[in-house]
MILO-389571 format. One record per residue (C-alpha): residue number from 1; chain; z, x, y. Coordinates in steps of 0.2 Angstrom, whole numbers, plus 5000, padded with zeros to 4 digits. Each point is the difference from the previous one (the first is absolute). Layout:
<nodes>
+-----+----+------+------+------+
!   i ! ch !    w !    u !    v !
+-----+----+------+------+------+
! NUM !  A !    Z !    X !    Y !
...
+-----+----+------+------+------+
</nodes>
This chain:
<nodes>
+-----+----+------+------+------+
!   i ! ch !    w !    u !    v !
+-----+----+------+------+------+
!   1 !  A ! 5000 ! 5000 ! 5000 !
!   2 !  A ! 5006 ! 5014 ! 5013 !
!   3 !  A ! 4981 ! 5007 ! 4994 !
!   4 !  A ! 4991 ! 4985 ! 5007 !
!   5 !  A ! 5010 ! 4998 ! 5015 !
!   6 !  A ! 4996 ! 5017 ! 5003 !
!   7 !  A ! 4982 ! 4996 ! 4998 !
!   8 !  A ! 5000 ! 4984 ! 5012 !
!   9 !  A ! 5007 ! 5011 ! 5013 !
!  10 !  A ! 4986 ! 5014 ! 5000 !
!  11 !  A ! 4990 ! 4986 ! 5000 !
!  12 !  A ! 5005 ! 4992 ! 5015 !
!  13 !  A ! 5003 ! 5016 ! 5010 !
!  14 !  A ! 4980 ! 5004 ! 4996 !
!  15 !  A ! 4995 ! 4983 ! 5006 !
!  16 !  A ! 5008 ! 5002 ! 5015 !
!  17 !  A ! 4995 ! 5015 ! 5004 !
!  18 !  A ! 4983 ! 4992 ! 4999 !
!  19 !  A ! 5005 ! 4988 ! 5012 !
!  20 !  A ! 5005 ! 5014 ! 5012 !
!  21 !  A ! 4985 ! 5010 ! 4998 !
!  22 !  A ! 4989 ! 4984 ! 5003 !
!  23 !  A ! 5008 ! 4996 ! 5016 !
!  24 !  A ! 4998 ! 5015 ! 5006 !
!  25 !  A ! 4982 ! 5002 ! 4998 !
!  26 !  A ! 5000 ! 4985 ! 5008 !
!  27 !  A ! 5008 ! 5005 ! 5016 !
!  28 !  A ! 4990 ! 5015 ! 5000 !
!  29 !  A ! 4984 ! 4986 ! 4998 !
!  30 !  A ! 5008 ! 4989 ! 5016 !
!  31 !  A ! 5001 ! 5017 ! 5011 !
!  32 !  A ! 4984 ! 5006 ! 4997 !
!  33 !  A ! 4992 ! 4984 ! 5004 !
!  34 !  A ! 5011 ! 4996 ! 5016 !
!  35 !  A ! 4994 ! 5016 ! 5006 !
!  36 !  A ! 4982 ! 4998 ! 4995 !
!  37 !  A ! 4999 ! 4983 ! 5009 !
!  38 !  A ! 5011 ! 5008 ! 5015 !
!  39 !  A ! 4986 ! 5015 ! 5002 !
!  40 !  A ! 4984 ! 4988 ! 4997 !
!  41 !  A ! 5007 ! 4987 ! 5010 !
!  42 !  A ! 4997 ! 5002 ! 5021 !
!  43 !  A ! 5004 ! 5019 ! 4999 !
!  44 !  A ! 5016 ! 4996 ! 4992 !
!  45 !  A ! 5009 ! 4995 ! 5014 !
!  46 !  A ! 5003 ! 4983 ! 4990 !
!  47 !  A ! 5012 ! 5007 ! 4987 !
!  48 !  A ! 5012 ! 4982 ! 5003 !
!  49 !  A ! 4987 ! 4996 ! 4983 !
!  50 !  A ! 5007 ! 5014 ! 4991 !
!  51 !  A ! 5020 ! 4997 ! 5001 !
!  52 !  A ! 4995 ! 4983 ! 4992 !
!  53 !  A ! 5003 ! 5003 ! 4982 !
!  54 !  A ! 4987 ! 4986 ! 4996 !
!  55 !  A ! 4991 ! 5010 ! 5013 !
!  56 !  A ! 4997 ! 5012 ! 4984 !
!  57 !  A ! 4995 ! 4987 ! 4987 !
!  58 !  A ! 4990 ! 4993 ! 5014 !
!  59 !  A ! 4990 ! 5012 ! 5000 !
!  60 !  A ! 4987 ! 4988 ! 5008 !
!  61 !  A ! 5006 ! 5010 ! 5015 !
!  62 !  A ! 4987 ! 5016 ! 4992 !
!  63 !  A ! 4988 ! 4981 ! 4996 !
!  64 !  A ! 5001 ! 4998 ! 5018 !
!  65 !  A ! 4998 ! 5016 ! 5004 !
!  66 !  A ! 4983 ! 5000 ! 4991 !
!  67 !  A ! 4998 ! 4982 ! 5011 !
!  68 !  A ! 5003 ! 5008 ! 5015 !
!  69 !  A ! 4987 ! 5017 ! 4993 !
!  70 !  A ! 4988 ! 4986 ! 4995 !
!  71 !  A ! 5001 ! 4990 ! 5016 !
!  72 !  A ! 4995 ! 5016 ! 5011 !
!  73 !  A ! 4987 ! 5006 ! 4988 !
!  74 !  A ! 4994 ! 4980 ! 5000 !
!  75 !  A ! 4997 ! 5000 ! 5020 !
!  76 !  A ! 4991 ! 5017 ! 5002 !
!  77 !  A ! 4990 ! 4991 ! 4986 !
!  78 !  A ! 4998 ! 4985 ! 5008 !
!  79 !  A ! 4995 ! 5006 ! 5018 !
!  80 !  A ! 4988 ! 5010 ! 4991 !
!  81 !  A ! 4993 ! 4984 ! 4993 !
!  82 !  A ! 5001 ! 4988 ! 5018 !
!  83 !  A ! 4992 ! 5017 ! 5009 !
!  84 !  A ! 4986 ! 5005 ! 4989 !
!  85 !  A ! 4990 ! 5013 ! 5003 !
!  86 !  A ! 4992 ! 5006 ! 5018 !
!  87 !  A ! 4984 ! 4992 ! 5003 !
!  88 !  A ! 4990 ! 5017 ! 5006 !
!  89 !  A ! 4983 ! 4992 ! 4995 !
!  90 !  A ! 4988 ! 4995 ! 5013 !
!  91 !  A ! 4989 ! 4983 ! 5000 !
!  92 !  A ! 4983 ! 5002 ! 4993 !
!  93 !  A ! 4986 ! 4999 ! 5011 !
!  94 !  A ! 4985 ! 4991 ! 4990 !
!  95 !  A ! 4987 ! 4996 ! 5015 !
!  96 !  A ! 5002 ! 5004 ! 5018 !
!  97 !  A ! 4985 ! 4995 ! 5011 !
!  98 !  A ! 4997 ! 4992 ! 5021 !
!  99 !  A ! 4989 ! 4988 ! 5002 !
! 100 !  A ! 4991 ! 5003 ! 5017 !
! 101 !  A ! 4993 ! 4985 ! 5008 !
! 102 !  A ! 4986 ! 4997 ! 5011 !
! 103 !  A ! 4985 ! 5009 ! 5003 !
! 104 !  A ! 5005 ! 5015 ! 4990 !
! 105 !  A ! 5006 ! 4989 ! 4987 !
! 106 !  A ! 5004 ! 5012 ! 4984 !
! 107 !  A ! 5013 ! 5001 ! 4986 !
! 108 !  A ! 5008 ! 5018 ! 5000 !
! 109 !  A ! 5010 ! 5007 ! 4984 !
! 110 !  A ! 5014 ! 5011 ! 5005 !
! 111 !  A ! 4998 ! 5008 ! 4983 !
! 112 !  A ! 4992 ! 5015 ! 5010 !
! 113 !  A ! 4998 ! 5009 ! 5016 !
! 114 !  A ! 4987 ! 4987 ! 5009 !
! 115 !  A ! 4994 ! 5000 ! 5019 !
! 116 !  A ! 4993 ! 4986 ! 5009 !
! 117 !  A ! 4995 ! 5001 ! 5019 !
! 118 !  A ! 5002 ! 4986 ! 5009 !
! 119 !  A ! 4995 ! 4998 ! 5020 !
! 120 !  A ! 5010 ! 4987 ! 5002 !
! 121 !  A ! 5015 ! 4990 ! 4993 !
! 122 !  A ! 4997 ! 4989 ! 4986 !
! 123 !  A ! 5014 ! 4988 ! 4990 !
! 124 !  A ! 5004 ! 5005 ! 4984 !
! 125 !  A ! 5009 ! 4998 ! 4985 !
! 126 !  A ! 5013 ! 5010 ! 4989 !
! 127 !  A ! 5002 ! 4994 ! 4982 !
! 128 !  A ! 5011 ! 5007 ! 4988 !
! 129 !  A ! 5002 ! 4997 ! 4980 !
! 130 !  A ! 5017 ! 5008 ! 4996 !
! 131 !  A ! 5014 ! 5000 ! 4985 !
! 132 !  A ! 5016 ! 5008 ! 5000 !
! 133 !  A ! 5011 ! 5000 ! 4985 !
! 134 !  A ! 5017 ! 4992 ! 5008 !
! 135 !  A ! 4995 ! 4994 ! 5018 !
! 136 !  A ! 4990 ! 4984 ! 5000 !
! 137 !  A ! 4982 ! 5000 ! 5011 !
! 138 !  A ! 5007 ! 4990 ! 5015 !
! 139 !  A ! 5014 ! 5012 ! 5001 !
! 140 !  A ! 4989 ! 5017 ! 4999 !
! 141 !  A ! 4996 ! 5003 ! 5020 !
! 142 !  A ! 4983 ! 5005 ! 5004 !
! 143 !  A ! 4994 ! 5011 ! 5015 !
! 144 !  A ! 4986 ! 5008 ! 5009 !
! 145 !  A ! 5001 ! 5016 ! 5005 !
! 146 !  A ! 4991 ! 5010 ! 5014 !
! 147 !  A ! 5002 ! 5018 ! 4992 !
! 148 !  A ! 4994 ! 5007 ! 5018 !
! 149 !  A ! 5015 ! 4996 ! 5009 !
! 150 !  A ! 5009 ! 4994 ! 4984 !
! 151 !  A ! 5007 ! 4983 ! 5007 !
! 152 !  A ! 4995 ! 4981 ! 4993 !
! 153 !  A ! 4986 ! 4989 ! 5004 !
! 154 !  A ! 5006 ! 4986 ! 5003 !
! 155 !  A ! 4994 ! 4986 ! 4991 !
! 156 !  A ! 5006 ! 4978 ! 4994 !
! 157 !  A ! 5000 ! 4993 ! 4982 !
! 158 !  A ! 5008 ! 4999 ! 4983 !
! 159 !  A ! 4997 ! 4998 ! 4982 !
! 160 !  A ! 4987 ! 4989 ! 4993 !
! 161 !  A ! 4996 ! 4999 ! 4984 !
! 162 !  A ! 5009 ! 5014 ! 4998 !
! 163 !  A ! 4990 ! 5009 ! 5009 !
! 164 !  A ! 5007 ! 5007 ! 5015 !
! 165 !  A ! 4987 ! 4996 ! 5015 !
! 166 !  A ! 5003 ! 5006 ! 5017 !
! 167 !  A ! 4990 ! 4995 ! 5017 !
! 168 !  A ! 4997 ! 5014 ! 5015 !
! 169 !  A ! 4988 ! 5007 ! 5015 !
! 170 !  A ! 4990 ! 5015 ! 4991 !
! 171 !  A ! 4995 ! 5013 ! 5014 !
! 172 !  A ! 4993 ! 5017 ! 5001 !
! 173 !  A ! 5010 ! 5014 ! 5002 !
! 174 !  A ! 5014 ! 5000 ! 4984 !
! 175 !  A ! 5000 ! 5006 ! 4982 !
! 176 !  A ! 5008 ! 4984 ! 4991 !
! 177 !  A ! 5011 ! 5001 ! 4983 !
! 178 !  A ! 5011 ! 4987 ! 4991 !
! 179 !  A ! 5016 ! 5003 ! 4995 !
! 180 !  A ! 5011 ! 4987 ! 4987 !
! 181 !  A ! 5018 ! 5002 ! 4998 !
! 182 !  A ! 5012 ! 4992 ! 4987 !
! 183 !  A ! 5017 ! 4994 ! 5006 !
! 184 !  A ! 5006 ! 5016 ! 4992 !
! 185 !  A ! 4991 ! 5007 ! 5012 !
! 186 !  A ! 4988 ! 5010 ! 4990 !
! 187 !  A ! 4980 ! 5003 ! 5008 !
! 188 !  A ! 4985 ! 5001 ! 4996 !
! 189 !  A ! 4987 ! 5002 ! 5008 !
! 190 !  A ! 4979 ! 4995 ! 4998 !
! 191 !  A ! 4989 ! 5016 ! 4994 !
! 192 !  A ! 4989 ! 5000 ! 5014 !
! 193 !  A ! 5000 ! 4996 ! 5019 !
! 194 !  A ! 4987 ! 4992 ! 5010 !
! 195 !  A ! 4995 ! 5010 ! 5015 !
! 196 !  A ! 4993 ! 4993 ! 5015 !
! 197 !  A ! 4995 ! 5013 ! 5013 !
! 198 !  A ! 4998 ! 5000 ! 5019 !
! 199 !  A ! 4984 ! 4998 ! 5009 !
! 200 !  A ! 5002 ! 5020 ! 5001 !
! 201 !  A ! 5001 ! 5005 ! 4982 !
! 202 !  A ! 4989 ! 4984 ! 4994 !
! 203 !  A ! 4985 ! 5009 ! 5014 !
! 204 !  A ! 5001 ! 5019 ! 4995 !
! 205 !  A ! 4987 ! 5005 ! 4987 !
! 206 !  A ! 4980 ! 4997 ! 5002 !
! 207 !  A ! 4989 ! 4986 ! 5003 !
! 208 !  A ! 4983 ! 4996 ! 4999 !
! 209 !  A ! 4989 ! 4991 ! 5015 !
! 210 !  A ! 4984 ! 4991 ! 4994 !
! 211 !  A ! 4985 ! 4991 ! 5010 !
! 212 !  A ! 4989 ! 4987 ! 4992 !
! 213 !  A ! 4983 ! 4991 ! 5003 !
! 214 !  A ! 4995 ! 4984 ! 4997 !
! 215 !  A ! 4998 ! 5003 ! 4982 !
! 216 !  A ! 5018 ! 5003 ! 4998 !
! 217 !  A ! 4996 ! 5020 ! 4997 !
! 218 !  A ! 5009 ! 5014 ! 5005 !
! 219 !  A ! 4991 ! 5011 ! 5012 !
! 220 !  A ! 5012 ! 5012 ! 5006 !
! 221 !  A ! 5017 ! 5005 ! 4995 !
! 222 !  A ! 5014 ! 5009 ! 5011 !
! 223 !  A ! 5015 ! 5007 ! 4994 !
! 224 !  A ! 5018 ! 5003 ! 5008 !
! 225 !  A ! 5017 ! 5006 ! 4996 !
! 226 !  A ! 5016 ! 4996 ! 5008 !
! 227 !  A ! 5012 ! 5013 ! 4997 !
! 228 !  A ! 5019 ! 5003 ! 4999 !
! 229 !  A ! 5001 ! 5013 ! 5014 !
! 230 !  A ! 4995 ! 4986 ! 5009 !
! 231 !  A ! 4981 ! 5004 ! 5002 !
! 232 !  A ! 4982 ! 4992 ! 4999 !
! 233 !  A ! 4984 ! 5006 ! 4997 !
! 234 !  A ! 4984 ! 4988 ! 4997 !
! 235 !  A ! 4982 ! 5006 ! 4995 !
! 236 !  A ! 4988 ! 4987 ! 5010 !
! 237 !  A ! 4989 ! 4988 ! 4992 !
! 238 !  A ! 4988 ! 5003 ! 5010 !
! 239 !  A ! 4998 ! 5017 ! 4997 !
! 240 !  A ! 5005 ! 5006 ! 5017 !
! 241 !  A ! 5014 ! 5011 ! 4994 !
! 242 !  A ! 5020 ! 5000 ! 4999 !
! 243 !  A ! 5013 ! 4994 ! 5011 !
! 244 !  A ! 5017 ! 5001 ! 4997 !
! 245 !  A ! 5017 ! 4999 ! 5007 !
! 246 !  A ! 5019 ! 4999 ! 4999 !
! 247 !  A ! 5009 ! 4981 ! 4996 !
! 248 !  A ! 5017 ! 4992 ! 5001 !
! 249 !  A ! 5009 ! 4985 ! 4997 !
! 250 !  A ! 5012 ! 4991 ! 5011 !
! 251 !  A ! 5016 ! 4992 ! 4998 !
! 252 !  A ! 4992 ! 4981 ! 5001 !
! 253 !  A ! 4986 ! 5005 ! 4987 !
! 254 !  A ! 4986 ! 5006 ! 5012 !
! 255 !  A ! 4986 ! 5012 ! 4994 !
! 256 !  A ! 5000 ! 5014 ! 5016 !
! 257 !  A ! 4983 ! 5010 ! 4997 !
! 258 !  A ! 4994 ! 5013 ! 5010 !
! 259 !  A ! 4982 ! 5009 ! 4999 !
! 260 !  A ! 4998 ! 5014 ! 5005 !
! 261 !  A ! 4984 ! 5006 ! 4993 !
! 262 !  A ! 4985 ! 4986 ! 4999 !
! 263 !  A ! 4986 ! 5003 ! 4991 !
! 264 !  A ! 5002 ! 5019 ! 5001 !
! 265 !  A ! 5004 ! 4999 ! 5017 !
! 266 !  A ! 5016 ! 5007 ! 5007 !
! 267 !  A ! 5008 ! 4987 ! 5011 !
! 268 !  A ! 5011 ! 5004 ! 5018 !
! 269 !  A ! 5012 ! 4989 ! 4999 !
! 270 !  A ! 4997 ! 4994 ! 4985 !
! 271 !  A ! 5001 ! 4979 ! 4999 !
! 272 !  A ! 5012 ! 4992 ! 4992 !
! 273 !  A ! 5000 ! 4981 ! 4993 !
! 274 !  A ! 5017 ! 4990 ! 4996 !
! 275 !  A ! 4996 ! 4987 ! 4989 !
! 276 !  A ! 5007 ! 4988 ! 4985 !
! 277 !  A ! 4993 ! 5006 ! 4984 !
! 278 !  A ! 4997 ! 4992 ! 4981 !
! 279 !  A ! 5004 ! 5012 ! 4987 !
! 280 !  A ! 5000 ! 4992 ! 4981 !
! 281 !  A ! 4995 ! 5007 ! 4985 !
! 282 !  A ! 4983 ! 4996 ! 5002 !
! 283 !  A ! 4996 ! 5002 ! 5019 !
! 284 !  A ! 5004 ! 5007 ! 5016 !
! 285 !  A ! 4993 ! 4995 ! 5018 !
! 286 !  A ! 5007 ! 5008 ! 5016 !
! 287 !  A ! 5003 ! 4983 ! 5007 !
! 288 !  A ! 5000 ! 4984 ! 4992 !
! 289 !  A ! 4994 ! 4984 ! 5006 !
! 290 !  A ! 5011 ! 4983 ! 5000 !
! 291 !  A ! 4995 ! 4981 ! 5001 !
! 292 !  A ! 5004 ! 4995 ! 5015 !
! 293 !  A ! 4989 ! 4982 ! 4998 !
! 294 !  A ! 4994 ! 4993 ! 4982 !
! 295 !  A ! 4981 ! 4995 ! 4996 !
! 296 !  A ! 4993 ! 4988 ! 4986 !
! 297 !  A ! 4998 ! 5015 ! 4986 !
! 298 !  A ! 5012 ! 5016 ! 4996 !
! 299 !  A ! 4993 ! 5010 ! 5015 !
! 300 !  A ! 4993 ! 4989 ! 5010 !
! 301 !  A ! 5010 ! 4999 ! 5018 !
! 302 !  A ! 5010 ! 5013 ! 5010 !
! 303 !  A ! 5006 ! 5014 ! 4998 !
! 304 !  A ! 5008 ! 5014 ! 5011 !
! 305 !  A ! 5005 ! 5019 ! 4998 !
! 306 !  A ! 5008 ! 5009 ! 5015 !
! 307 !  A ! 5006 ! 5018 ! 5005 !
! 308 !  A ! 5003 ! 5013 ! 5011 !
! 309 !  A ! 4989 ! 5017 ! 5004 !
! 310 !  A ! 4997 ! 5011 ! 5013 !
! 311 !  A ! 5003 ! 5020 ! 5004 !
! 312 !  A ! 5015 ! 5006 ! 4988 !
! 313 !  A ! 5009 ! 5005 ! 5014 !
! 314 !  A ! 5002 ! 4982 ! 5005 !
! 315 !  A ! 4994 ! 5001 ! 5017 !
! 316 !  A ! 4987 ! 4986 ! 4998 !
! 317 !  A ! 5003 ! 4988 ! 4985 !
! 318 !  A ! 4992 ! 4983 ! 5000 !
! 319 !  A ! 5004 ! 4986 ! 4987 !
! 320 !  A ! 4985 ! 4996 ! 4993 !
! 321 !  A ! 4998 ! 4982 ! 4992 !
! 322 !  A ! 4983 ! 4997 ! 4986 !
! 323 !  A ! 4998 ! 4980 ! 5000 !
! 324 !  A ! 4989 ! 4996 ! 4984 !
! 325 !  A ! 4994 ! 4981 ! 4998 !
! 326 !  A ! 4991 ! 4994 ! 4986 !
! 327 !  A ! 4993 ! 4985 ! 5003 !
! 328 !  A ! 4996 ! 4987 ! 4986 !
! 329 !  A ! 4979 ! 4997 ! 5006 !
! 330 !  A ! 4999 ! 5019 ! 4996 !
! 331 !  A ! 5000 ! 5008 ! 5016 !
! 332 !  A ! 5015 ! 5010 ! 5006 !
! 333 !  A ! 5007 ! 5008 ! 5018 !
! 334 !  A ! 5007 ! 5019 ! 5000 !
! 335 !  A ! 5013 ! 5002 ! 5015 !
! 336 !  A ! 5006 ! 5017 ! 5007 !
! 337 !  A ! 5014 ! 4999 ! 5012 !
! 338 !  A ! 5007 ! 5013 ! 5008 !
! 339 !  A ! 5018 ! 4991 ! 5009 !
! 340 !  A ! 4994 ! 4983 ! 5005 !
! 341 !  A ! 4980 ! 5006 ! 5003 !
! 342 !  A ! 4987 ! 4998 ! 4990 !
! 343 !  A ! 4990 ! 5015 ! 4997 !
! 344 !  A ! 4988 ! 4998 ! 4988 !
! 345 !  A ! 4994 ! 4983 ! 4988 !
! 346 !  A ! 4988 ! 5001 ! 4989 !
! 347 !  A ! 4993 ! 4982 ! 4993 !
! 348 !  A ! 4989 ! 4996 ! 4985 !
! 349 !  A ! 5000 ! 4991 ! 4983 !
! 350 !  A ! 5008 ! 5004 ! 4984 !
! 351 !  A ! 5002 ! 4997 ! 4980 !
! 352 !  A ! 5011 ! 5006 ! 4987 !
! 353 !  A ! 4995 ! 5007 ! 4985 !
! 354 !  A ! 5011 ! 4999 ! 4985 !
! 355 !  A ! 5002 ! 5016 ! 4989 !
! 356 !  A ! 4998 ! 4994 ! 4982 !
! 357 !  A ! 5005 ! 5019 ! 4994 !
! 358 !  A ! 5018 ! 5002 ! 5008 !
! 359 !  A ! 5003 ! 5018 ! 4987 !
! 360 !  A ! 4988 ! 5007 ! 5012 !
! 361 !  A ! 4996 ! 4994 ! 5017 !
! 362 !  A ! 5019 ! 4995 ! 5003 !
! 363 !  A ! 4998 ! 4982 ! 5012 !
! 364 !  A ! 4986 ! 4989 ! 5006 !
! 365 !  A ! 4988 ! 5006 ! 5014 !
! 366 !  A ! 4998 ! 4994 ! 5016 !
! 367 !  A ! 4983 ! 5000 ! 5007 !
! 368 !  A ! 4997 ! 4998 ! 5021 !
! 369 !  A ! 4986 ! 5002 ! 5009 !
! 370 !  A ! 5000 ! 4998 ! 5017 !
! 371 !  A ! 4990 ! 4994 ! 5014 !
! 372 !  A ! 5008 ! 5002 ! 5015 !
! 373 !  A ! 5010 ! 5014 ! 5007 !
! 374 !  A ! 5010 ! 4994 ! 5017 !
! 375 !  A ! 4988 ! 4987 ! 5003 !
! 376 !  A ! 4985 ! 5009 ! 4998 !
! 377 !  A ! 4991 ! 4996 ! 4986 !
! 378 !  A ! 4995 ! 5012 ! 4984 !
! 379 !  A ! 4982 ! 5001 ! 4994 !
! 380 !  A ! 4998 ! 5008 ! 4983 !
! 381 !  A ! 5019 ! 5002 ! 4995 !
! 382 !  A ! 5001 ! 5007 ! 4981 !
! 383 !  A ! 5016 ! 4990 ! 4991 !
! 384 !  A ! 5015 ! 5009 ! 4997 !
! 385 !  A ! 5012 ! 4997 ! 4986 !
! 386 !  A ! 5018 ! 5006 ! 4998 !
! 387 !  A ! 5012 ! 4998 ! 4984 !
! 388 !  A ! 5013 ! 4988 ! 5003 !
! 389 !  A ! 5015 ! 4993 ! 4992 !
! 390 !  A ! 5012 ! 4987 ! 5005 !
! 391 !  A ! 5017 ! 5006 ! 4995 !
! 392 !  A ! 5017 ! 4988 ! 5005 !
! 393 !  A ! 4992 ! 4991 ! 5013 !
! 394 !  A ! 4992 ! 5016 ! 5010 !
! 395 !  A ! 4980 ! 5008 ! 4998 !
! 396 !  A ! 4998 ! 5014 ! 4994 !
! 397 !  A ! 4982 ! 5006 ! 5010 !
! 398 !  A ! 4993 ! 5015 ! 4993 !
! 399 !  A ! 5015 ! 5008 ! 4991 !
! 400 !  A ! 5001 ! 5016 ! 4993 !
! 401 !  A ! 5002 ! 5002 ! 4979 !
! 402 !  A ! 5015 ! 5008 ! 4989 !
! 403 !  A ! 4993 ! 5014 ! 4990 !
! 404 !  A ! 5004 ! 4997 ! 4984 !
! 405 !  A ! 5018 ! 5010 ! 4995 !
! 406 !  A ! 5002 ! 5003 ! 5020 !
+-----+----+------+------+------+
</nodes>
């Protein structure tokens, strides 16, 4: 008996040995996790967790922890996600043309460099097919550019279609390009521009003068170059020689040519004519003649031209006015005035003759013979006939060709 209560006894002590060892691990366990949660949690400043024995077993406090851990890394994520990537890509242009009205009516591409010369203002139309990945097309913002002076054209309109299509005054004297944005503010811009020179640059290079008979055949050619130091030299149709010259432009447009050689001749002073010029891509006349009262056909009534000339140094300029009028019976009455006097008419009949080969002779051709000369009549007068063109509401007597790559 004193055997087995001995045995009970070890027994016992070992089992509660047990218990003590298991307790302790268990303390061990309840520190280590208050101190985890206290150093994971808010920089451990809120250690109040950790003197809370369930704070141990709740060790929910490391759970939220991994919250807290999970709740940071879940709004980087998720501002990542409401951001999204930069939007550095342009809107794509897919056509860019104007649309100039009038008599130069043409469509010009932007999709290269392209030159139109234009002697006077004409309407005209910007219109613009564009895409952009995030802006819609009524929220891209189209503009035109002068690249000379790099400011805006200004111009009204919208989207239509969608299509942008934008209304504005087209004049000589800029380099236009289109520019679109996106509301992120990315550009692009059209592959070309669309230069429209000055009377200056649109006149310097050569030109070819031609006279016709009756038969609509040439019969004498002259040639001239205007160049960019600012000189002139013309070789006569007429055979006499060369004249030449200096020329300008002023501030309002005028062509200001002096001559001093005529013909081979040297000239002192030389003469000097101030006049409102035509310059296109086809023509070029010295001074051009405008409607002043309309006839029955296309140039049939009125039409005037007036400049100035005299000595270069000025000393005795007179303003010369050339009355033309076509009358619709076919005769016709030449005017000269020099200030209000007439100096010189010139009266006969007329006819047009249409050019049915406009690659080569370039207009119709006016044909005038005349019969009396201030008064007095003419016996014997041989016709004359001149190229001419009506451009915009203004004749075009006798104007002077583009060379071909001039």
């Amino acid at each position: 008996m004193k055997r087995q209560l001995t045995r009970r006894l070890l027994t016992l002590t070992a089992a509660a040995s047990l218990a003590l060892a298991a307790c302790g691990d268990d303390d061990s366990d309840d520190g280590g996790g208050e101190t985890d949660a206290g150093m994971t949690d808010t920089g451990g400043g809120e250690d109040t967790g950790g003197t809370d024995d369930t704070g141990g077993t709740d060790d929910t406090g490391g759970g939220d922890d991994t919250g807290m851990t999970d709740g940071g890394g879940g709004e980087d994520t998720g501002g990542t996600e409401d951001v999204g990537p930069a939007d550095d890509t342009p809107p794509r242009l897919r056509s860019v043309r104007i649309v100039i009205d009038g008599e130069y009516s043409t469509e010009v591409d932007l999709d290269a460099e392209r030159s139109v010369t234009l002697p006077i203002a004409q309407e005209a139309e910007l219109v613009v097919f564009a895409s952009d990945e995030t802006s819609d097309v009524e929220n891209l913002t189209v503009t035109l550019v002068d690249t000379r002076t790099d400011m805006p054209i200004e111009a009204t309109g919208g989207v239509d279609s969608g299509l942008w299509k934008l209304d504005f005054e087209i004049a000589a004297g800029v380099t236009l390009r289109v520019d679109v944005a996106d509301e992120a503010g990315n550009v692009s811009q059209s592959e070309g521009t669309l230069d429209l020179p000055t009377a200056e640059e649109a006149l310097i290079g050569d030109w070819e003068l031609r006279t016709y008979d009756t038969e609509s055949t040439i019969i004498a050619r002259g040639d001239e170059t205007w160049s960019e130091d600012g000189t002139w030299e013309r070789e006569e149709r007429d055979g006499r020689g060369t004249s030449s010259g200096t020329f300008s432009f002023t501030d309002d447009g005028m062509l200001d040519v002096v001559r001093s050689v005529d013909a081979g001749v040297e000239m002192d002073p030389g003469m000097r004519m101030l006049s409102t010029p035509w310059i296109d891509d086809i023509y070029f006349v010295a001074s051009v003649f405008e409607r002043t009262a309309e006839g029955d056909d296309r140039i049939d009534g009125t039409w005037e031209r007036t400049w100035i000339e005299g000595p270069e140094d000025g000393s005795a300029d007179v303003t010369v006015r050339h009355v033309l009028t076509l009358n619709g019976d076919d005769t016709y009455l030449e005017e000269r005035y020099e200030g209000d006097a007439v100096v010189r008419t010139v009266a006969g009949t007329w006819s047009l003759v249409e050019n049915e080969d406009y690659a080569d002779a370039f207009g119709d051709f006016l044909v005038r013979t005349a019969s009396e000369l201030n008064g007095e009549e003419i016996l014997g007068a041989e016709p004359g006939v001149d190229l001419i063109r009506v451009r915009a509401g203004r004749l075009l007597l006798d104007p002077a060709l583009r060379v071909e790559g001039s």
